[in-house]
N, C-alpha and C positions, 0 to 999 in steps of 0.2 A: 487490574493492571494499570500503569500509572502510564501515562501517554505525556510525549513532552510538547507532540502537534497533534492535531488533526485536521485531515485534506481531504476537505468535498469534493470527491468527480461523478458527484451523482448524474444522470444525466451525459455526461460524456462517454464519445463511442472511442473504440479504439484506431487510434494512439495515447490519445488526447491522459486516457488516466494511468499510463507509463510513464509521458511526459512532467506532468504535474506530479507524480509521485517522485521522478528525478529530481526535479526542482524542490520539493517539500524536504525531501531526506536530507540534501544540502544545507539546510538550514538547523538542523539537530544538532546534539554533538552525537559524535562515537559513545555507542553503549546505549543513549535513550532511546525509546519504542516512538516510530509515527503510526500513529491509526488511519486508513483509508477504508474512506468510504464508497463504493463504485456501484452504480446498476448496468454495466458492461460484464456481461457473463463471459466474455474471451479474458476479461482480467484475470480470471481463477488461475488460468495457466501460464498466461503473459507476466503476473506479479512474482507469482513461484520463479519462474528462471530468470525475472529479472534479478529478483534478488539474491539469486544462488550465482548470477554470474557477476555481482558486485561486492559478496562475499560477505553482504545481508544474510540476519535470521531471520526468515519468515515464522515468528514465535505461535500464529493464529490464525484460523479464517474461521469465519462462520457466514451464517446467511438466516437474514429476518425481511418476511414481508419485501423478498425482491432485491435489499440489497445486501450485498456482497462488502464485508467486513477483514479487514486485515490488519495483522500488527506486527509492522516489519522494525528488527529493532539494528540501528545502524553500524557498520563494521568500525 
C-alpha cells in the first residue's frame, strides 16, 4: 500500500496519538493514505471513530509485536 506519510506515536498514551494523527492527516492531500504507528491500545477504537467522524477511511489495522498499525486514507 503506498503511504504518502508516516506518524510515530509509538510510546504516546492517549490523547497524544489522536492528536498527532490530526496534525499528520492535515499535511496529506485528499485521497493519500497516512500510516500510524501507536503502542496505545485505546487507539484501536479512538482511530476508528475518529476517522469515521472526519469522513476518513480507515482502509487497515493490523498489530505486530505490540504495535498497532493503521492506514487512514484522507477524505
Amino acid at each position: 500500500m503506498n503511504t504518502a506519510k508516516v506518524l510515530d506515536a509509538k510510546g504516546l498514551a492517549c490523547p497524544m496519538p489522536i492528536v498527532k494523527t490530526k496534525k499528520a492527516i492535515a499535511e496529506v492531500n485528499s485521497g493519500e493514505v497516512l500510516e500510524v504507528h501507536t503502542t496505545d491500545k485505546g487507539a484501536k477504537s479512538d482511530l476508528a471513530a475518529w476517522a469515521k467522524s472526519g469522513g476518513h477511511e480507515l482502509l487497515k489495522e493490523t498489530e505486530e509485536d505490540g504495535v498497532l498499525k493503521f492506514w487512514i486514507k484522507k477524505a
